[in-house]
Biopython code that builds the backbone (N, CA, C, O; Angstrom):
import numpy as np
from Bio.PDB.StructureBuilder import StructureBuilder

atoms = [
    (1, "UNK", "N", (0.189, -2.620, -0.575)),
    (1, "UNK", "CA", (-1.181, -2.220, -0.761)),
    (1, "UNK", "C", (-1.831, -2.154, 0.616)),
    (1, "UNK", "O", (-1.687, -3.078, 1.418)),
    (2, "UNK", "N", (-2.766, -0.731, 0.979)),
    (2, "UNK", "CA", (-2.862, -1.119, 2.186)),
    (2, "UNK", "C", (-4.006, -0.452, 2.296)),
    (2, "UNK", "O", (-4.217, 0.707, 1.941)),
    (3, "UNK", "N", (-5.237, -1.708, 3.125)),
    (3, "UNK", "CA", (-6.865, -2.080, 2.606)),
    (3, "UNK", "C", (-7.503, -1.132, 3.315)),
    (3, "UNK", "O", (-8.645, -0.899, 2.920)),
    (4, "UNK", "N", (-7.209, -0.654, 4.029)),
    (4, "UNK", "CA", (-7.668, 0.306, 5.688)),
    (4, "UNK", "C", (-7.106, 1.909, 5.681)),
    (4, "UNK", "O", (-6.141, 2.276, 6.352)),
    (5, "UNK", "N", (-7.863, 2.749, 4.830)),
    (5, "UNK", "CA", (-7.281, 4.061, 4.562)),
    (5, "UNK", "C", (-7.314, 4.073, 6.265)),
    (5, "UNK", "O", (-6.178, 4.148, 6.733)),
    (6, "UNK", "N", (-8.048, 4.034, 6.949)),
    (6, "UNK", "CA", (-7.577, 4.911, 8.106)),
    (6, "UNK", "C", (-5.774, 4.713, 8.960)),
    (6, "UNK", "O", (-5.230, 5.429, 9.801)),
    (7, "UNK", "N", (-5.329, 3.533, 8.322)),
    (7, "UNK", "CA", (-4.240, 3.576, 8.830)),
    (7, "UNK", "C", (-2.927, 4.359, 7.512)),
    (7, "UNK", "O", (-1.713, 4.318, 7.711)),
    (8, "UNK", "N", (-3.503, 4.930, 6.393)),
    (8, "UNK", "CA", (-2.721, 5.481, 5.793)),
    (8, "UNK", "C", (-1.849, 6.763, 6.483)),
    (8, "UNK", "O", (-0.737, 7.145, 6.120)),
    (9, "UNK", "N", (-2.595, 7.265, 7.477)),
    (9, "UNK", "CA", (-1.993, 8.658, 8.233)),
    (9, "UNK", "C", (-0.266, 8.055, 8.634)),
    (9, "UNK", "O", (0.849, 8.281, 8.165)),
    (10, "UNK", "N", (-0.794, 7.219, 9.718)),
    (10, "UNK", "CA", (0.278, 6.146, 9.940)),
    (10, "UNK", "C", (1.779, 5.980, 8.969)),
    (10, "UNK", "O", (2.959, 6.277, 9.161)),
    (11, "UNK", "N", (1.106, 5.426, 7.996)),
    (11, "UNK", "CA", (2.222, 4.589, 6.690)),
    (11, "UNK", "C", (2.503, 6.170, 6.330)),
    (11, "UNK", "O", (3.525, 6.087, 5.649)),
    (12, "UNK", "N", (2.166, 7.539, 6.409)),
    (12, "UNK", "CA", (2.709, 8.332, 5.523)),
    (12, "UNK", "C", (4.331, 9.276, 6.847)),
    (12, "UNK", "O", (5.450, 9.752, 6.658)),
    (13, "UNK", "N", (3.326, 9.027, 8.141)),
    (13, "UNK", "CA", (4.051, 9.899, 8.887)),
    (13, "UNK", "C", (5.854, 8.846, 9.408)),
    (13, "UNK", "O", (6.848, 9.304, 9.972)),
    (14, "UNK", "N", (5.637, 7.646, 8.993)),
    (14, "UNK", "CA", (6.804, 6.913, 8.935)),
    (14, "UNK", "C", (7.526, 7.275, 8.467)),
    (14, "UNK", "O", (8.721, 7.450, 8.705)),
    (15, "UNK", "N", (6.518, 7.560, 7.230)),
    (15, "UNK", "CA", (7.811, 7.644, 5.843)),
    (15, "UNK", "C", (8.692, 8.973, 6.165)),
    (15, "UNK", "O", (9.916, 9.080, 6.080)),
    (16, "UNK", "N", (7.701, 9.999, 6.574)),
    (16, "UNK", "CA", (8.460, 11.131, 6.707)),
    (16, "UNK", "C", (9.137, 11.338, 7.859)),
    (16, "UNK", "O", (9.730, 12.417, 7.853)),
    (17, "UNK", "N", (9.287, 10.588, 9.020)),
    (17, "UNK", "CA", (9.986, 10.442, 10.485)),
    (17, "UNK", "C", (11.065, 9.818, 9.524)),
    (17, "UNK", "O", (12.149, 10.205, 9.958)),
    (18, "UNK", "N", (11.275, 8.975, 8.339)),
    (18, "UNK", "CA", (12.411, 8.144, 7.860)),
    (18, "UNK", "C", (12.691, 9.159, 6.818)),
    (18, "UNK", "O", (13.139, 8.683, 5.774)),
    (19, "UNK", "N", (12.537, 10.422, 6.850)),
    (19, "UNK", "CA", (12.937, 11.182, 5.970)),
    (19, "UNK", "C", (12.838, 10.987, 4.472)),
    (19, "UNK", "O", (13.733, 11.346, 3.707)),
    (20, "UNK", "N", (11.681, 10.388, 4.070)),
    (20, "UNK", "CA", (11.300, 10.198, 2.904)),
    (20, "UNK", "C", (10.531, 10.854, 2.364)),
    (20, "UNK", "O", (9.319, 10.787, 2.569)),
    (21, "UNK", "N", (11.343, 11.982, 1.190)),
    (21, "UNK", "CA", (10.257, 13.212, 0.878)),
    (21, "UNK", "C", (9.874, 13.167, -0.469)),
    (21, "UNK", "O", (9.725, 14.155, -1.188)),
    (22, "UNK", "N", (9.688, 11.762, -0.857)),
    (22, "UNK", "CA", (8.840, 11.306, -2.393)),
    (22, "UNK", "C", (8.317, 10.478, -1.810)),
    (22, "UNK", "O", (8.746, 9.691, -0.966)),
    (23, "UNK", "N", (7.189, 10.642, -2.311)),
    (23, "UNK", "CA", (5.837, 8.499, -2.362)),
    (23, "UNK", "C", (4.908, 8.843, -3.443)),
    (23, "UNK", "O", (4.352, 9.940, -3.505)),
    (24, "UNK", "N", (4.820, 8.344, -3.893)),
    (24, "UNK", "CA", (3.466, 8.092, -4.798)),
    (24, "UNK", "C", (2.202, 7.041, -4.017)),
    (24, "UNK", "O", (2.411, 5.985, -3.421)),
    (25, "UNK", "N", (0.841, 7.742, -4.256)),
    (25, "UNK", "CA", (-0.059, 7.031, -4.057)),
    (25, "UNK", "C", (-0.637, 7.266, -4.720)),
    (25, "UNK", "O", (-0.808, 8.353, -5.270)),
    (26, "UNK", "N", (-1.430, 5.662, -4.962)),
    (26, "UNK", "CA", (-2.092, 5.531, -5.771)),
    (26, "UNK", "C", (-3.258, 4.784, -5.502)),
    (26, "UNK", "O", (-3.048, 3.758, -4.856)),
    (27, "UNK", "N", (-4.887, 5.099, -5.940)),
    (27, "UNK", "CA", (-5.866, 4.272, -5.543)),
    (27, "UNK", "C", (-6.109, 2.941, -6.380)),
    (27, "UNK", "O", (-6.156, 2.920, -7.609)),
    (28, "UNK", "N", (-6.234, 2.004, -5.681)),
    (28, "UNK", "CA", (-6.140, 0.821, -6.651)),
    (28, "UNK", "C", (-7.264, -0.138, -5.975)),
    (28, "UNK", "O", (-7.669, -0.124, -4.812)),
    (29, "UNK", "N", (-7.584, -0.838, -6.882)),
    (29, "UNK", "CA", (-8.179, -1.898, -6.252)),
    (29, "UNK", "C", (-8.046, -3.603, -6.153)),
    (29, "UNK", "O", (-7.223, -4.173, -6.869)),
    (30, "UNK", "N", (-8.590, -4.085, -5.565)),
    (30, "UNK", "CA", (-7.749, -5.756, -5.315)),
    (30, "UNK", "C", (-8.444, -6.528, -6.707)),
    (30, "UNK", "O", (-9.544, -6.235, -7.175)),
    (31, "UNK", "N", (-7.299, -7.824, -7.356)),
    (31, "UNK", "CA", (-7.957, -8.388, -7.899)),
    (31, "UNK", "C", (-9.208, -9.149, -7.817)),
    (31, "UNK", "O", (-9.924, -9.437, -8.776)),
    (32, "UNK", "N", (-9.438, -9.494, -6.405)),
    (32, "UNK", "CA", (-10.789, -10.226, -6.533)),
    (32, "UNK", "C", (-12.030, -9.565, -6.906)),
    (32, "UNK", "O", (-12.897, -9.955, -7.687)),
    (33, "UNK", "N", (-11.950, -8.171, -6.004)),
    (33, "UNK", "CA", (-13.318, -6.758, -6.184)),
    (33, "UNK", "C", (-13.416, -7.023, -8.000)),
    (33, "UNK", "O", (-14.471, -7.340, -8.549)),
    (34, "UNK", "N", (-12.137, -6.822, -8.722)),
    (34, "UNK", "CA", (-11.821, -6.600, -9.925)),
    (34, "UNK", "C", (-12.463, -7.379, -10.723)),
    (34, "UNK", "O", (-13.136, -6.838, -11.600)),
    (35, "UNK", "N", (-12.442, -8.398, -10.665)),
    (35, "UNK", "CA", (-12.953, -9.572, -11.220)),
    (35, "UNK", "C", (-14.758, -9.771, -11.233)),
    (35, "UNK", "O", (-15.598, -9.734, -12.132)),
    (36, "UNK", "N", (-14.813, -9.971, -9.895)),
    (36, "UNK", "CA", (-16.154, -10.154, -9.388)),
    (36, "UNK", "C", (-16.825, -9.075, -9.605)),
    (36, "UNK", "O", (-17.819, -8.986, -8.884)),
    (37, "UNK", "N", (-16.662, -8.216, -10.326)),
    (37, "UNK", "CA", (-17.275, -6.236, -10.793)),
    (37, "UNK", "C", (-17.037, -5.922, -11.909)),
    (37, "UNK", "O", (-17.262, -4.759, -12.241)),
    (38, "UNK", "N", (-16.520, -6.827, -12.825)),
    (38, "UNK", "CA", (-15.681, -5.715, -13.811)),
    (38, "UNK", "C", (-15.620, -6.867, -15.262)),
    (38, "UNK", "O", (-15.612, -6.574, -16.457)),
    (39, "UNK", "N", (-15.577, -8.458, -14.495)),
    (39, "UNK", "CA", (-15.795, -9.385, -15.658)),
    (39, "UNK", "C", (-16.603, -10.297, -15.685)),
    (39, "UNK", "O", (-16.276, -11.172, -14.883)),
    (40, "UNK", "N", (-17.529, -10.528, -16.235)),
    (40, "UNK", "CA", (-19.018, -11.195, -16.256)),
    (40, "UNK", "C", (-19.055, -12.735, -15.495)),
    (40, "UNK", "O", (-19.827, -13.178, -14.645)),
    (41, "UNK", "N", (-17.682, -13.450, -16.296)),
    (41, "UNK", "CA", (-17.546, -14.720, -15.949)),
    (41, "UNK", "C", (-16.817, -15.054, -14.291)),
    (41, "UNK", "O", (-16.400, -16.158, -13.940)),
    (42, "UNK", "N", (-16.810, -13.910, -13.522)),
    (42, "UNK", "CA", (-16.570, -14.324, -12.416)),
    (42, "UNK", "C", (-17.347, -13.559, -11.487)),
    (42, "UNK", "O", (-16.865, -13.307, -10.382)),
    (43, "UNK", "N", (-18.573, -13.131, -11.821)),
    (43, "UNK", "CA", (-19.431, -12.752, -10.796)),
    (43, "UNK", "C", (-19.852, -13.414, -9.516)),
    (43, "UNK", "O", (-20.158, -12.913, -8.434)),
    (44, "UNK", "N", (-19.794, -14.665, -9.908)),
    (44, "UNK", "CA", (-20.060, -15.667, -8.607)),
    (44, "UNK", "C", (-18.684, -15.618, -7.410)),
    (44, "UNK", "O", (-18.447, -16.496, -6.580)),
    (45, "UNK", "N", (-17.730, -14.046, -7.662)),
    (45, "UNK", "CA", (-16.629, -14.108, -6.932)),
    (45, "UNK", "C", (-17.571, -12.686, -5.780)),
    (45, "UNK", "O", (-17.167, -12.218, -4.715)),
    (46, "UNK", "N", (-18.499, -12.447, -6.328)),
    (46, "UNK", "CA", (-18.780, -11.486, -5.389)),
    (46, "UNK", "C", (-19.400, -11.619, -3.768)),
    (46, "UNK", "O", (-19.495, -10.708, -2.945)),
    (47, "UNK", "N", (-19.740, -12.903, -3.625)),
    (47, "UNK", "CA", (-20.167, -13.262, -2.212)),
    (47, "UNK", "C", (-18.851, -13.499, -1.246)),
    (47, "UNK", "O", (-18.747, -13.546, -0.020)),
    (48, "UNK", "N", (-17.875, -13.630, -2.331)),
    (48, "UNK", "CA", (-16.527, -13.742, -1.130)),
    (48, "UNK", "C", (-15.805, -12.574, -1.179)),
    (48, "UNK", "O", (-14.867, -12.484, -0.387)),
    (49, "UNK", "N", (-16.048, -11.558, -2.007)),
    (49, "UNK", "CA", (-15.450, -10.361, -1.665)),
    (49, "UNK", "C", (-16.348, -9.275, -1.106)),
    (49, "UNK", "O", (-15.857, -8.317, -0.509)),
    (50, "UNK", "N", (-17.566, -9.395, -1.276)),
    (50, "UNK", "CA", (-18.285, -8.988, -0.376)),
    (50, "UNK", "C", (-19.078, -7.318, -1.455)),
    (50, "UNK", "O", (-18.463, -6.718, -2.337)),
    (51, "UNK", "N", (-19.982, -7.112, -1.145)),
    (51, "UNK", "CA", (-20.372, -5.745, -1.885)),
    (51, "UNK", "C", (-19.538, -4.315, -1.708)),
    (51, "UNK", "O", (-19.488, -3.416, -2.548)),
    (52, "UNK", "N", (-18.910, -4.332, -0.430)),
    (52, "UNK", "CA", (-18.748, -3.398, -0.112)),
    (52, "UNK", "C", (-17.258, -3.125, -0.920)),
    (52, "UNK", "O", (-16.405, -4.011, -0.975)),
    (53, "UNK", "N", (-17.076, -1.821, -1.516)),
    (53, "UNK", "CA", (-16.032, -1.140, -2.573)),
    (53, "UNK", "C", (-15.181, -0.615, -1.436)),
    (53, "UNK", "O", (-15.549, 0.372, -0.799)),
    (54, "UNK", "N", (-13.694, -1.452, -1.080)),
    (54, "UNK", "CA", (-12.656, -0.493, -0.011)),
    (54, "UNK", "C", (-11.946, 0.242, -0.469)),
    (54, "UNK", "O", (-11.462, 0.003, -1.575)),
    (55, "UNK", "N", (-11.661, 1.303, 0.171)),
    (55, "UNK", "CA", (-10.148, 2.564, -0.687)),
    (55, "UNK", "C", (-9.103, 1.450, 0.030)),
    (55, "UNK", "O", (-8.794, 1.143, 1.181)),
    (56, "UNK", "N", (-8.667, 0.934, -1.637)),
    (56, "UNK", "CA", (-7.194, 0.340, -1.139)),
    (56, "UNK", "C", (-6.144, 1.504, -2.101)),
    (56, "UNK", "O", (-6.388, 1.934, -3.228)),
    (57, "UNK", "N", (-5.031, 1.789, -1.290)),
    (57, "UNK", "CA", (-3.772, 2.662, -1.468)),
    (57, "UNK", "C", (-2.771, 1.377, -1.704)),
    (57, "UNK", "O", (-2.640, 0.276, -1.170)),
    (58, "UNK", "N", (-1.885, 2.362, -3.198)),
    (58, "UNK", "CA", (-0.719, 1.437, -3.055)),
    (58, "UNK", "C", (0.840, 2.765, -2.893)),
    (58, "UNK", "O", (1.238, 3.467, -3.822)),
    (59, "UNK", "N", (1.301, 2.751, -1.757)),
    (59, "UNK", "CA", (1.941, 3.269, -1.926)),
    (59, "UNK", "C", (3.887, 2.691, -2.291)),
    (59, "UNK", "O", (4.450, 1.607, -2.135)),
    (60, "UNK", "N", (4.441, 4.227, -2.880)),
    (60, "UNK", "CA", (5.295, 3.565, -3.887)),
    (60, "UNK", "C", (6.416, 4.470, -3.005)),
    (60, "UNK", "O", (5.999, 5.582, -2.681)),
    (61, "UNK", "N", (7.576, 4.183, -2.644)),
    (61, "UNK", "CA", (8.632, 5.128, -2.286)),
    (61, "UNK", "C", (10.056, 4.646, -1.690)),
    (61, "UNK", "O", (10.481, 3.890, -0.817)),
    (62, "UNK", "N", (10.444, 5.356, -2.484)),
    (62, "UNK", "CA", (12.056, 4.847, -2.090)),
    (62, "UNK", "C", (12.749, 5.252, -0.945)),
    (62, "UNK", "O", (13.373, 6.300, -0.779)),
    (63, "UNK", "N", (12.562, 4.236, -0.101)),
    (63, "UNK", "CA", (12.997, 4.118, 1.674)),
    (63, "UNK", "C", (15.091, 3.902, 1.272)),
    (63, "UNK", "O", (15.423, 3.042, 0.457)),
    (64, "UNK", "N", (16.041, 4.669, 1.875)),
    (64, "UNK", "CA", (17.277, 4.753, 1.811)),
    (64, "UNK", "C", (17.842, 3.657, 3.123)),
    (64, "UNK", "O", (18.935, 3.091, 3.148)),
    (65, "UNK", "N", (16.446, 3.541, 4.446)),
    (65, "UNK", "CA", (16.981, 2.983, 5.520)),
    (65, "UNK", "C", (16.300, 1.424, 5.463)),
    (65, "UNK", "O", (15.113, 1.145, 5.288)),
    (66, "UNK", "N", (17.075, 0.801, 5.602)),
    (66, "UNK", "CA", (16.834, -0.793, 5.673)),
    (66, "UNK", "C", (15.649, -0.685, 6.849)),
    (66, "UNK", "O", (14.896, -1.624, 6.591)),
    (67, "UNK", "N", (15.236, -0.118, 7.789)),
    (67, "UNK", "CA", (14.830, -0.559, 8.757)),
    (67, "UNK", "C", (12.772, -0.083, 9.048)),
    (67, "UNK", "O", (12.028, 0.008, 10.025)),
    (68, "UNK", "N", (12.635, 0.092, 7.497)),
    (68, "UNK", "CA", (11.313, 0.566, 6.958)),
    (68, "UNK", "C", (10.192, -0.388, 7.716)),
    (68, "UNK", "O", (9.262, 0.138, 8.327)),
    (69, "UNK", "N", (10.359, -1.999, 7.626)),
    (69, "UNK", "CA", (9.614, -2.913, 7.421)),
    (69, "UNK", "C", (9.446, -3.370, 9.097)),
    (69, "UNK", "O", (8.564, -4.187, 9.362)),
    (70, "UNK", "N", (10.229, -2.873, 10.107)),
    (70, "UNK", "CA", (9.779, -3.167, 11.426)),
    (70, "UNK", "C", (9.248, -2.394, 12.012)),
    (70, "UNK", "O", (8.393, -2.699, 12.844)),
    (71, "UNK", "N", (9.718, -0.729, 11.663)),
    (71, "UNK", "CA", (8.820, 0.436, 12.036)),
    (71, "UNK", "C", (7.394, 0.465, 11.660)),
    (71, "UNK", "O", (6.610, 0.937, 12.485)),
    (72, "UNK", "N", (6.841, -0.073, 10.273)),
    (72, "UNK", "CA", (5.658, -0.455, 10.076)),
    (72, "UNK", "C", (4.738, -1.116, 10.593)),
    (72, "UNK", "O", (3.515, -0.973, 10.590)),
    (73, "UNK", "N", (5.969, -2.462, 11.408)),
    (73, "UNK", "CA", (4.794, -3.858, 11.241)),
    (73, "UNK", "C", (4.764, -3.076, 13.321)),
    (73, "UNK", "O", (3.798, -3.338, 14.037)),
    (74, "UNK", "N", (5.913, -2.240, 13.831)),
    (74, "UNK", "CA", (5.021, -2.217, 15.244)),
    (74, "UNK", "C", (4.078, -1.260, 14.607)),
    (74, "UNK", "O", (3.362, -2.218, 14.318)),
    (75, "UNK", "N", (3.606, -0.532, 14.260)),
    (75, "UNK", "CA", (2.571, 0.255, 14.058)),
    (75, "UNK", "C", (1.562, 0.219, 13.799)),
    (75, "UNK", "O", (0.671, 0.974, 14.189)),
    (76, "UNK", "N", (1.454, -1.051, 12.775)),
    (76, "UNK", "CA", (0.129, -1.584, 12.255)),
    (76, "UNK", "C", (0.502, -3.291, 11.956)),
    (76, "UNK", "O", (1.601, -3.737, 11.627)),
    (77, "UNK", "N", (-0.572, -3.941, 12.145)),
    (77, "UNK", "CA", (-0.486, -5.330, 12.460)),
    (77, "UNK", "C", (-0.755, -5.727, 11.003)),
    (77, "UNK", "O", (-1.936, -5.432, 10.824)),
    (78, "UNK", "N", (-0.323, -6.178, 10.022)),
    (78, "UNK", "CA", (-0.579, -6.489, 8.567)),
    (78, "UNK", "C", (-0.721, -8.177, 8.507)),
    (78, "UNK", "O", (-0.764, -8.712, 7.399)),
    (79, "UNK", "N", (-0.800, -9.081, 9.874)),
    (79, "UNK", "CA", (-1.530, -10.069, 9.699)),
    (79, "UNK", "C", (-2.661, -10.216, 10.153)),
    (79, "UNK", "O", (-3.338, -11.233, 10.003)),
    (80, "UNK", "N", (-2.932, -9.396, 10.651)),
    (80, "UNK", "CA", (-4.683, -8.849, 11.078)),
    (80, "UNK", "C", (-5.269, -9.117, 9.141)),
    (80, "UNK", "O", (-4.686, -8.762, 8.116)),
    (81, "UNK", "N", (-6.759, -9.951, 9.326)),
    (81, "UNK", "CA", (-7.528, -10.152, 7.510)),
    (81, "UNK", "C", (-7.661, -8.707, 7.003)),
    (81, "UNK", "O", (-7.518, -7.692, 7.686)),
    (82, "UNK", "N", (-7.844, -8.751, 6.197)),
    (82, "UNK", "CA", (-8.339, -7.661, 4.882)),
    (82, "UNK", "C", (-7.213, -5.910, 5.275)),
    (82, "UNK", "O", (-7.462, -4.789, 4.832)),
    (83, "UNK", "N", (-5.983, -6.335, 6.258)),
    (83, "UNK", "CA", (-5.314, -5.600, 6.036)),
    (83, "UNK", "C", (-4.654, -4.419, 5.259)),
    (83, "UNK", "O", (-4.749, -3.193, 5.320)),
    (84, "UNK", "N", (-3.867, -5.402, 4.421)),
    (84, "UNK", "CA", (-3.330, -5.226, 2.747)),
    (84, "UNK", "C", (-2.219, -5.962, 3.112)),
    (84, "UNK", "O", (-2.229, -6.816, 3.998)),
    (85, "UNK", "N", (-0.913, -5.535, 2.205)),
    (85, "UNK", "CA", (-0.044, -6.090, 1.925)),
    (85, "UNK", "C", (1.510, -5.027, 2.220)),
    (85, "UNK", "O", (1.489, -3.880, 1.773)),
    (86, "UNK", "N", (2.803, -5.540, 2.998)),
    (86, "UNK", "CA", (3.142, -5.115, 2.528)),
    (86, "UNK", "C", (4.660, -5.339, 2.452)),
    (86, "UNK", "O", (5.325, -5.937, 3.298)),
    (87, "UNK", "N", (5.204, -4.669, 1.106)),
    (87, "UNK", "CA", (6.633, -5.344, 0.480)),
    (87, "UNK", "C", (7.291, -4.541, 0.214)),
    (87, "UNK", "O", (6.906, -3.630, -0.519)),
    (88, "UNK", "N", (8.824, -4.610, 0.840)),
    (88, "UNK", "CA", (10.080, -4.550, 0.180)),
    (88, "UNK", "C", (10.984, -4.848, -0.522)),
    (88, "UNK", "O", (11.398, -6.006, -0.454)),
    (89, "UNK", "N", (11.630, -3.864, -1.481)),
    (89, "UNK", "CA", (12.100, -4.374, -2.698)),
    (89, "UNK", "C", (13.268, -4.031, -2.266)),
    (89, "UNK", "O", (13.173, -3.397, -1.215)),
    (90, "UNK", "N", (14.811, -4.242, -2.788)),
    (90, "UNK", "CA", (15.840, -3.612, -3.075)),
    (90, "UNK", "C", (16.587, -2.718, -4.448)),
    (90, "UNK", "O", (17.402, -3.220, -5.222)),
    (91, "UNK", "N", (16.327, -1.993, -4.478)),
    (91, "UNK", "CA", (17.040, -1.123, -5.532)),
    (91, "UNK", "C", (18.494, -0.769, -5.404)),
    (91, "UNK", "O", (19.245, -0.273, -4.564)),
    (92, "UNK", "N", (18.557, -1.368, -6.915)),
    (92, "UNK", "CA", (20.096, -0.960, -6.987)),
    (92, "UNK", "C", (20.778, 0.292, -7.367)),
    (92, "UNK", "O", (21.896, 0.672, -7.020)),
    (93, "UNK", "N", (19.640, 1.056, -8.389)),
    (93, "UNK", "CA", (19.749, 2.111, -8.935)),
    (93, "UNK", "C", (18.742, 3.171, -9.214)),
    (93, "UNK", "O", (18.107, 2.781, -10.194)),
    (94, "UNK", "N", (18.395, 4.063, -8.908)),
    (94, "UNK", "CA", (17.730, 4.850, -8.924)),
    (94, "UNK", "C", (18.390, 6.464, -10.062)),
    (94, "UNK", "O", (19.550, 6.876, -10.043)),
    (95, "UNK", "N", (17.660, 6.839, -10.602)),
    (95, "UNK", "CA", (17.814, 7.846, -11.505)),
    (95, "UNK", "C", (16.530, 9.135, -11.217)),
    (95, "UNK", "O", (15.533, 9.367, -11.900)),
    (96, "UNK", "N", (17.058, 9.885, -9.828)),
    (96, "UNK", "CA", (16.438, 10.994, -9.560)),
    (96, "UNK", "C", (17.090, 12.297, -9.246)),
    (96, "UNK", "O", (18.253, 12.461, -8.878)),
    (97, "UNK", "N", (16.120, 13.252, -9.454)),
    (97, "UNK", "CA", (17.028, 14.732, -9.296)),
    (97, "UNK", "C", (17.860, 14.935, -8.093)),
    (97, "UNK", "O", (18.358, 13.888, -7.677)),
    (98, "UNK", "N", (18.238, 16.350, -7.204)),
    (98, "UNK", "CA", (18.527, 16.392, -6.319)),
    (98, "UNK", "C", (17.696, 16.294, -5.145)),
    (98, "UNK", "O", (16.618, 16.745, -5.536)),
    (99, "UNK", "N", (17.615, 16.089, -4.384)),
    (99, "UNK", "CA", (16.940, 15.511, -3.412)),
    (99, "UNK", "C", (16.220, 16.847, -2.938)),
    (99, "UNK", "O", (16.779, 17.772, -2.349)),
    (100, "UNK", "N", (14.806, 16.781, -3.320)),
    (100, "UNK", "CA", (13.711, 18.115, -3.288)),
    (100, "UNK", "C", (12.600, 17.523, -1.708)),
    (100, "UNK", "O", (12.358, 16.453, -1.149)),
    (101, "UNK", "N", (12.232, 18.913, -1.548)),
    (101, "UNK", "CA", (11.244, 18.423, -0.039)),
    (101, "UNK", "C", (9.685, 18.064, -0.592)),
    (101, "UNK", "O", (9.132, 18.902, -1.304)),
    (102, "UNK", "N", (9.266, 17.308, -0.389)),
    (102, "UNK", "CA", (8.124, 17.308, -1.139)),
    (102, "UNK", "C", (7.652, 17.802, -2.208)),
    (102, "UNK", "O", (6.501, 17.536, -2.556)),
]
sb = StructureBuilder()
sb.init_structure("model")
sb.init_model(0)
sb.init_chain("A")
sb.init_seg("    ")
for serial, (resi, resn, name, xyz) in enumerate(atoms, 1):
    if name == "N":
        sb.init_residue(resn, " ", resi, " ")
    sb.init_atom(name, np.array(xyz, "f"), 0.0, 1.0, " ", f" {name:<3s}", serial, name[0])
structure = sb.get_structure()
């Protein structure tokens, strides 16, 4: 999840220097905003998340090269606060067509 659209340019032109010609994005928002906006009994969550509504992106895509997660972190600092988040999974199996360009 990642809190700072302006560094989305970034996270997309990786993907495609790593030859990754699927991602899904998606706009989402964090559980706390969620809570503190959306369910009555935790309104008192809104002084710590603050008023302001961020475009958080979650993007989704199947990286083939192990070496996704260091090209990222020199690029953008993700222990810098209100960053986002971000994680690698391993897949074992995938069930997609032939490999299309965008």
């Amino acid at each position: 999840m990642l809190n700072r659209e302006e560094y989305l340019e970034v996270i997309l032109s990786i993907l495609v220097e790593l030859e990754v010609s699927r991602a899904t994005i998606l706009n989402s928002e964090g559980l706390g905003y969620f809570l503190s906006y959306e369910v009555p009994i935790f309104t008192s969550l809104r002084q710590l998340v603050g008023e302001k509504k961020t475009a958080n992106r979650t993007i989704l895509a199947l990286v083939e090269r192990k070496n996704f997660l260091p090209i990222a972190e020199e690029n953008i600092d993700f222990t810098q606060p209100g960053m986002g988040i971000i994680v690698t999974l391993p897949v074992n199996d995938a069930a997609i067509t032939k490999r299309e360009i965008f």
